[in-house]
N, C-alpha and C positions, 0 to 999 in steps of 0.2 A: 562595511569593509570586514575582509575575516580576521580573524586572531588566532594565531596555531599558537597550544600552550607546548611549553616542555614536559610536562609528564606526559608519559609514554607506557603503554600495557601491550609488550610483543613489538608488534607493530603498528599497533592504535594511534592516531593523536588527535589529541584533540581539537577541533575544529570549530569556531561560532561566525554563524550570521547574524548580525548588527540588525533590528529595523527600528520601526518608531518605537514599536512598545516594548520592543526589551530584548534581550540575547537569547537566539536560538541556538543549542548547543547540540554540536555531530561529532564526529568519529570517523578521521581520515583511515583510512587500512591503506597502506602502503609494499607496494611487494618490492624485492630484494632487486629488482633489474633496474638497472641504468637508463638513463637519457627519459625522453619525453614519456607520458605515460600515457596510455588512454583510463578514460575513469566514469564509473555510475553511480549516479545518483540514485539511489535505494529509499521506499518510501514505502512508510509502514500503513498496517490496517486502520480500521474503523477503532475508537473508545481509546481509553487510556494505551495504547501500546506504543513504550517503547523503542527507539532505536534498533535493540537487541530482537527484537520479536515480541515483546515480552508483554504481559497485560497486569496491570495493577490489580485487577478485578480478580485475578487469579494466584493461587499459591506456588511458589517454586518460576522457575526460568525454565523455558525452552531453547532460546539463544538461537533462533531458528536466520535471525538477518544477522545476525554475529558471527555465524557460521557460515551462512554464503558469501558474507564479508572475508571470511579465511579464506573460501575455498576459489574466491576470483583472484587475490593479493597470490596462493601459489601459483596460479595461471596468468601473472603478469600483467594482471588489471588493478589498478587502486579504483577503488570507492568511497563513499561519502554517504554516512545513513545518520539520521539525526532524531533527535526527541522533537516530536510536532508540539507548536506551542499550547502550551498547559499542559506538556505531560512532562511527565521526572524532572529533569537539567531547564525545558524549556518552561516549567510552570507559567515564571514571573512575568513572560510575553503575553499572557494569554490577557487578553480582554476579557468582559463580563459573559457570561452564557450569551446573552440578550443580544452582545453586538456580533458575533461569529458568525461569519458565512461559510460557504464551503469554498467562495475564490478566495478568502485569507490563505488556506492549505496552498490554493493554485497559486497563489500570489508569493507565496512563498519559498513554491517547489522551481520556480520561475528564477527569483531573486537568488536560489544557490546553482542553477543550470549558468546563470552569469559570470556569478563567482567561479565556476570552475572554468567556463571558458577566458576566465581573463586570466586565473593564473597558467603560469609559464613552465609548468610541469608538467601539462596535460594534454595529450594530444585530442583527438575525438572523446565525444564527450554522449555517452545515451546514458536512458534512464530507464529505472527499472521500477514497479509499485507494486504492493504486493497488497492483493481484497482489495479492500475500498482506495487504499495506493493507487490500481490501478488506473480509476476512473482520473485521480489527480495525476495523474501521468500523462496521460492523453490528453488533456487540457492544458497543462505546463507546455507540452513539445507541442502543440498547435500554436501556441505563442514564441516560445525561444526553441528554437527546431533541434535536434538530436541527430547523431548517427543511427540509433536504435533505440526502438523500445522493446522492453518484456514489460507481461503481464502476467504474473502468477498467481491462480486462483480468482481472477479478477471477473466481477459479477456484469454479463451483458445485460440484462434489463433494468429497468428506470431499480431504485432503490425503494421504492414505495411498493412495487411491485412483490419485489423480492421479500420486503417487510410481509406484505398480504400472504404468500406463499409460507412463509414462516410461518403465523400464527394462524394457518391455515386448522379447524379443529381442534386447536387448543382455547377457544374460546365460547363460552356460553351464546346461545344465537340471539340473544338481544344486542348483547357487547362486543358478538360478531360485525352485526350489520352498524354500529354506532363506530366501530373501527374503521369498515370501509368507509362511514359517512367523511370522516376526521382525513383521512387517506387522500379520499377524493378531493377534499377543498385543499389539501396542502400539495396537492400537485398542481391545482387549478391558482394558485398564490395565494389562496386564500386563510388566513386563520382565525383556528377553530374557537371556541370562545367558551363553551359548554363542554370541557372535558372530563368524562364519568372520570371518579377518581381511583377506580382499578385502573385504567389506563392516563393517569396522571405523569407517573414515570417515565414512560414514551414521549408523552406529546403535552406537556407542561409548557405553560405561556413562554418560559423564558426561551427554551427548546427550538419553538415553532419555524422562528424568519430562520434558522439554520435549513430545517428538515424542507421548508419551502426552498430554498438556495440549493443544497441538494438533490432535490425531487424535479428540479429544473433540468440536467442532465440527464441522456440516456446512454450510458456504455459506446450500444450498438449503434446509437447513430455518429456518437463521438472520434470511434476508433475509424472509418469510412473518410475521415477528415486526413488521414495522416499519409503520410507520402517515403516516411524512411521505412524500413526494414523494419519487420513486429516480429514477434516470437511469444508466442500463448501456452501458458502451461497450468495446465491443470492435472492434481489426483484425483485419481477414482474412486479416494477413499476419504476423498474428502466434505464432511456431515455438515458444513457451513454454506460448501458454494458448489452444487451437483454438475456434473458434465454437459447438462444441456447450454452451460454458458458459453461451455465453449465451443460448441458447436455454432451456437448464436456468434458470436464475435467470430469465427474463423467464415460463417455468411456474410461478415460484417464487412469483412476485409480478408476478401478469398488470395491475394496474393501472401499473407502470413503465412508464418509456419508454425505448426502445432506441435506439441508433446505432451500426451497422456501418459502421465506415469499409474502405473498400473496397482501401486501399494503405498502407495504419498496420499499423506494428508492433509488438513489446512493448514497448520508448523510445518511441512515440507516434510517430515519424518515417514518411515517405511511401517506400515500396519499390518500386520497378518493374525488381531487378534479379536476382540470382541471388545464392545463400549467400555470397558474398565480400560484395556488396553489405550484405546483412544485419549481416554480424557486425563492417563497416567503421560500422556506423550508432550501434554503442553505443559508441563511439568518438570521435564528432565529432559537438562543439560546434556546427557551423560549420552542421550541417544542422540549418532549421529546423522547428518540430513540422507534425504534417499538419494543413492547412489548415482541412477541414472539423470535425476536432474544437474544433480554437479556435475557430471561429463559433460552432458549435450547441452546447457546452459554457457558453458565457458568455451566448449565449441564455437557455438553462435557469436560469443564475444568476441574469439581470435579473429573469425571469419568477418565478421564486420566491424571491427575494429582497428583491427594489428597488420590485415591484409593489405597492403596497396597495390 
């Protein structure tokens, strides 16, 4: 069941889902209009990040889903964006490495699409997931169905893939080929047993049955499953997740509609500078999101949300 606290920041409040193993805690954004509301579920990246956008692993705030958080609540949308279990608020939920799968996320993003459709405040109800979000987005509304989904920056191919594409030349060719070996058996379900320990980090025993549970899903085949209204946004300047994804996912599901913002980066922030620039951007607050995805993002929202 949820539990709304009274503290309150602007328009924030606080929000938790209940499961077996502990309180997931989010962050209702509420905008100033009356009567029923429509509302998205907002769903962070891949590793330690945040509600806000935010990644433990890094110094300073971007505030990058806190601020799409504002910028729907002006446009008369509430949302729901929350700390994934074991990360900040949600730590105490999280089970051991060993037992996480990737459908605990699904299973979770599922358990608050409920929640919102039970409470009495809200009318349509989509979701939104941002990076590796998106893949649990498309999974959640294959189960409890959506008015809409978005995808921003969200990676069409298998994740193992994307991983090989990554560390594409950054690795010595013995511990090249011993990566794809590791690779291969964790998409096959198999795990690996013999991991060199330069690549311990990655693909550590405890690691393993998630990255297999993961590597189980492909984006492109996943998004091809859904039946409401997508909206796929990707920057071109973004160094994490290149545009061929979404070109892949808009193959995937040629009825969607796309938006390539042309100076957004993986934070959603406007880039017009050089790698100091970039890596100064998931850092600072102070820079606000690219302009043209908050118009045409909240467009998409009125239109398929607010219209009848």
């Amino acid at each position: 069941m949820p539990c709304l606290a009274t503290d309150q920041s602007g328009n924030d409040q606080n929000i938790v889902l209940v499961s077996a193993t502990g309180k997931i805690d989010g962050s209702l954004q509420l905008p100033a209009s009356k009567g029923k509301l429509p509302v998205v579920l907002i769903i962070a990246g891949s590793g330690p990040t945040d509600r806000d956008g935010n990644s433990a692993g890094l110094k300073g705030k971007n505030n990058s889903l806190k601020m799409l958080a504002e910028s729907m609540a002006q446009a008369g949308i509430a949302s729901v964006r929350f700390d994934k279990r074991g990360v900040a608020a949600s730590k105490a939920a999280a089970t051991s490495e060993a037992e996480l799968r990737f459908e605990t996320y699904v299973q979770d993003a599922v358990a608050w699409l409920k929640l919102l459709k039970a409470d009495a405040r809200f009318s349509d109800v989509a979701i939104l997931g941002h990076s590796e979000g998106s893949l649990i987005a498309m999974l959640a509304a294959q189960q409890e169905p959506v008015k809409a989904l978005i995808s921003i920056a969200g990676p069409a191919k298998n994740a193992a893939d994307v991983l090989r594409q990554q560390l594409q030349g950054k690795l010595p060719p013995a511990l090249a080929a011993k990566n794809d070996e590791i690779l291969t058996s964790l998409q096959a379900g198999k795990i690996y047993k013999e991991v060199p320990p330069e690549l311990n980090s990655l693909y550590r025993e405890s690691v393993q049955p998630y990255l297999v549970s993961w590597f189980h899903y492909t984006p492109e085949k996943e998004i091809g499953k859904l039946t409401c209204p997508i909206l796929l946004i990707q920057g071109a300047k973004d160094i994490q997740v290149d545009t061929q994804q979404l070109s892949a996912l808009k193959l995937a599901s040629p009825d969607a509609s796309i938006l390539l913002v042309q100076d957004m980066n993986h934070v959603l922030k406007t880039i017009n500078g050089d790698m100091a620039q970039q890596m100064a951007s998931y850092s600072d607050p102070a820079l606000p999101l690219a302009s043209e995805l908050v118009v045409k993002l909240n467009d998409f929202l009125r239109e398929k949300l607010m219209k009848k």
